[in-house]
C-alpha positions in Angstrom: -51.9 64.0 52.9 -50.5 61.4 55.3 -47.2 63.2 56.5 -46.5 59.6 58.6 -46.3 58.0 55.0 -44.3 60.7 53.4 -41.3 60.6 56.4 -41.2 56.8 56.2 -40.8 57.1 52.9 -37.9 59.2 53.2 -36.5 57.2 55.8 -36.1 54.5 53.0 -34.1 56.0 50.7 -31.7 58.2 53.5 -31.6 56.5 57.0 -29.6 59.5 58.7 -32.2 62.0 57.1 -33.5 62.8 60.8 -29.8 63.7 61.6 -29.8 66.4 59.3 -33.1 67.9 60.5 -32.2 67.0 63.8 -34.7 64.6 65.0 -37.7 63.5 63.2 -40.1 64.8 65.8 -38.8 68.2 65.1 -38.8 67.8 61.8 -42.5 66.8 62.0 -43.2 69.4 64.3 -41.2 72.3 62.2 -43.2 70.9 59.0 -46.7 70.8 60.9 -45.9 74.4 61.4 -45.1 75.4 58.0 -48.1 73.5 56.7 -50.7 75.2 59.1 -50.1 78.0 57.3 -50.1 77.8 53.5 -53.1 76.6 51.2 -53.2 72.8 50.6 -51.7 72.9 47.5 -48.2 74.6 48.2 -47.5 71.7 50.9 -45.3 69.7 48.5 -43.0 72.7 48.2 -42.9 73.7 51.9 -41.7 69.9 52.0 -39.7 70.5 49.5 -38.1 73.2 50.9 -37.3 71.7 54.3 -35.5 69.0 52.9 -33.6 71.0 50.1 -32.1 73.0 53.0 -31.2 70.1 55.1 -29.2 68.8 52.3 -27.8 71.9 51.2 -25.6 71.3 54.4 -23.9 68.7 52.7 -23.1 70.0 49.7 -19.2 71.8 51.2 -18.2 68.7 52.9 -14.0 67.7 53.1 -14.2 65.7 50.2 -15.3 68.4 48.1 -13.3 71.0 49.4 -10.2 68.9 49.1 -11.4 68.0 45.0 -11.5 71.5 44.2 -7.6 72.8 46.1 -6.4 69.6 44.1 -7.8 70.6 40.8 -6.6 74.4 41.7 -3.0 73.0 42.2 -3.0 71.5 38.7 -4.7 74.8 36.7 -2.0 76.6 38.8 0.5 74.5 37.1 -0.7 74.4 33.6 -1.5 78.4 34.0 2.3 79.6 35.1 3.4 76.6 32.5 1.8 78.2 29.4 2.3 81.9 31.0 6.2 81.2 31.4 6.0 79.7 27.6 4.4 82.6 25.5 6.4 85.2 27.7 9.7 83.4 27.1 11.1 85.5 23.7 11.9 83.2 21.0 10.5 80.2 21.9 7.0 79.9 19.9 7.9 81.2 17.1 5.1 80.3 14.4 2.3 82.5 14.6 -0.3 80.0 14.7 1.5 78.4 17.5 1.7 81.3 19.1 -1.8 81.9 19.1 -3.0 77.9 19.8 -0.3 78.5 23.4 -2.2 82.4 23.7 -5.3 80.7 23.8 -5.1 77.7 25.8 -3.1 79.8 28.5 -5.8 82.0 28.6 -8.3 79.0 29.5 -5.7 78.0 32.0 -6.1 81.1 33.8 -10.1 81.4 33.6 -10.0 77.7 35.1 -7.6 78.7 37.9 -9.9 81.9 38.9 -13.1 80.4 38.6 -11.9 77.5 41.4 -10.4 80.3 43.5 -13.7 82.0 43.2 -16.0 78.6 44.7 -13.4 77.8 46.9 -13.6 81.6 48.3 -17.4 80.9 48.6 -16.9 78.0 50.5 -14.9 79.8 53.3 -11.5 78.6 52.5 -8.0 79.2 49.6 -5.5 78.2 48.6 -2.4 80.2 47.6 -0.3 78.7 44.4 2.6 76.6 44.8 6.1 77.6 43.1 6.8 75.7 40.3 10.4 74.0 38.6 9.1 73.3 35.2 12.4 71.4 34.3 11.2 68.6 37.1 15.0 69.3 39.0 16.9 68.5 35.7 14.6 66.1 33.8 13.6 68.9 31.3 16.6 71.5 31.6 15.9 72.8 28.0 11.9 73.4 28.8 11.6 76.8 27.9 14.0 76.6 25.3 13.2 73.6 23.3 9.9 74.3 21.5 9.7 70.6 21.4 10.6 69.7 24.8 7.9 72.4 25.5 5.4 70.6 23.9 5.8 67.4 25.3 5.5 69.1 28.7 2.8 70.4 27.7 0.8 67.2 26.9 2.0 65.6 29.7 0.2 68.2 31.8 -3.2 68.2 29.3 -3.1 64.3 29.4 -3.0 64.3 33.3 -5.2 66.9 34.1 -8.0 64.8 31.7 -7.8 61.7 33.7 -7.8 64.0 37.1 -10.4 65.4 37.1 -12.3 62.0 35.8 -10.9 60.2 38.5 -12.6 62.9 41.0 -16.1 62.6 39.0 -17.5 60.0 42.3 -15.9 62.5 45.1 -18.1 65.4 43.8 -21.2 64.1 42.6 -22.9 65.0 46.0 -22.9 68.5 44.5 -24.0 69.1 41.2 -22.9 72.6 40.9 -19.2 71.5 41.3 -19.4 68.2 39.4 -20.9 70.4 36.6 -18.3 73.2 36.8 -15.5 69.9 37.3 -16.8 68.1 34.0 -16.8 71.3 32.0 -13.5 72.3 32.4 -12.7 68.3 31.8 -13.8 68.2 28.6 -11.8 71.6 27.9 -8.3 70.2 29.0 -9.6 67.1 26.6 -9.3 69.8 23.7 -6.2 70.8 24.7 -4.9 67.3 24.8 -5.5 66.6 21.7 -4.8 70.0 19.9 -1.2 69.8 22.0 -0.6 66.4 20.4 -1.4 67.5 16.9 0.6 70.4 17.4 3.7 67.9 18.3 2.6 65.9 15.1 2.3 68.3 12.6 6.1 69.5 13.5 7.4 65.9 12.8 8.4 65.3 16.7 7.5 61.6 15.8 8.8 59.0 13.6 6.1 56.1 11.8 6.1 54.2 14.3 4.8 56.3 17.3 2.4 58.6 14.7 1.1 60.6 17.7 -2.7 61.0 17.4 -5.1 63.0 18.8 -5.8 60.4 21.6 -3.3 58.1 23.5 -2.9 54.6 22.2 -1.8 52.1 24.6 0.3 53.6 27.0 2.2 55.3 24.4 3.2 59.0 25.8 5.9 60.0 22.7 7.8 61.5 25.0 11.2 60.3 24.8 12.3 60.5 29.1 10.5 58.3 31.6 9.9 60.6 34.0 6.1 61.6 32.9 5.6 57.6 32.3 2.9 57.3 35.2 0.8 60.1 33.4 -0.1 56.6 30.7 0.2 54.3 32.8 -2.7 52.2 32.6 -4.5 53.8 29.3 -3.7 50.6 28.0 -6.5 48.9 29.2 -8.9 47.3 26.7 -11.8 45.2 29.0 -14.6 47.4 29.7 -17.4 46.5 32.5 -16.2 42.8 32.3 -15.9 43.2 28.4 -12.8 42.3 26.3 -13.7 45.5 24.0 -10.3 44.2 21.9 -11.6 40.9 21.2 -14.9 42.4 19.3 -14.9 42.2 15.8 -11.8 43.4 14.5 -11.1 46.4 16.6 -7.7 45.4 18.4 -5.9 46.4 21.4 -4.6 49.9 19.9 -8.4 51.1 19.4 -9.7 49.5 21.9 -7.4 51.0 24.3 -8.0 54.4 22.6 -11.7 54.5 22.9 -11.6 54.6 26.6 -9.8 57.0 28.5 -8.8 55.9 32.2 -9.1 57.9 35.6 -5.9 58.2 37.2 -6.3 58.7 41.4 -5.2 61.7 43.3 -2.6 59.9 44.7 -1.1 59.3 41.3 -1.8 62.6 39.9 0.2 64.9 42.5 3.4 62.3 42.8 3.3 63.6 39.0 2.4 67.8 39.5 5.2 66.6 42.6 8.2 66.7 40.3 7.0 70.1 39.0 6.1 71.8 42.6 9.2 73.6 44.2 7.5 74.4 47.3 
């Protein structure tokens, strides 16, 4: 085995690979002491090994850290959201409502102690915010309006889907995380679109809006501006360079809803913003 071969290799593909093992003549050095004492064959996993461990120290950098408080300031949101909701007496009143709202806070919650729980493993927390569900005034009838309730609530299921796909690229250098992160993604996708049939199948839209189970356009159904930036942008229909709208005769409507958009952090907290008290 030519271990000068095998470390230039490596050098290739990671240039700062010696600044994680500290130097390369230590790294040869630690390796040539590993190696002098297993059998032949194991030396690819004693290799293996070495270098697993050096990147392992990546894997809790800022970046991620910061990902994972964000996404645990929206699943505080949506959990106190749905938690206020089936607590509040008289407002879901339809048994299969109720239990649809039982359910999904119930995911809510899991979501919000399963990121306390990595973020507790990576050394650090992050206590929830307090929250004014009626965005100071925007929604004064929130908890009292099962329809107004609604539309909050697929405002929030529609933001947190293109959230956590627009942090996809910030988490990828650990795959435990971008894993967990794409799990609960396609989750709050289920709740987006059961939230929006829910709103449907009460009549909350006229024939011309028809609320489906994914977003057309930029078309939110909700009658205020003020969640407006949660869409904005779904109305994209070019794909990779590709006019997907000008194919055949699919359009700008299906175009538009066969590709959901990643909203950046930026955008997503100046929306959670107009919810968070303090």
């Amino acid at each position: 085995m030519d271990l000068q071969n095998i470390f230039k290799e490596i050098e290739k593909i990671d240039p700062e690979v010696y600044d994680r093992l500290d130097t390369r003549r230590n790294a040869m050095k630690q390796f040539t002491n590993i190696s002098g004492k297993i059998a032949l064959a194991a030396i690819p996993f004693a290799l293996g090994s070495m270098f697993n461990k050096a990147y392992a120290q990546t894997s809790t950098t800022a970046s991620v850290v910061d990902v994972l408080k964000y996404a645990l300031t929206l699943e505080y949101l949506e959990a106190a959201f749905y938690t206020k909701g089936v607590n509040t007496v008289g407002l879901i009143t339809a048994p299969a409502a109720q239990g649809a709202i039982q359910t999904i806070q119930k995911h809510e919650n899991a979501h919000v102690i399963f990121l306390k729980g990595v973020l507790s493993s990576l050394g650090t927390s992050l206590d929830s915010p307090t929250f004014d569900f009626t965005a100071g005034g925007a929604f004064p009838t929130v908890f009292s309006d099962y329809n107004v309730f609604l539309a909050i609530a697929q405002a929030f299921e529609d933001t947190g889907v293109r959230a956590y796909k627009g942090q996809a690229g910030n988490i990828q250098s650990n795959a435990t995380v971008l894993t967990a992160a794409l799990s609960i993604h396609s989750v709050e996708a289920r709740h987006a679109a059961h939230i929006r049939s829910m709103r449907r199948a009460i009549g909350q839209f006229g024939a011309t809006t028809a609320l489906k189970p994914w977003i057309t356009l930029n078309q939110s159904g909700i009658a205020t501006t003020a969640v407006n930036a949660t869409y904005a942008g779904e109305e994209v229909t070019t794909q990779a360079g590709v006019n997907i709208s000008a194919l055949g005769n699919i359009g700008a409507d299906r175009a538009s809803e066969s590709f959901d958009e990643p909203l950046a952090m930026a955008d997503v907290l100046a929306i959670a913003q107009l919810f968070i008290k303090a």
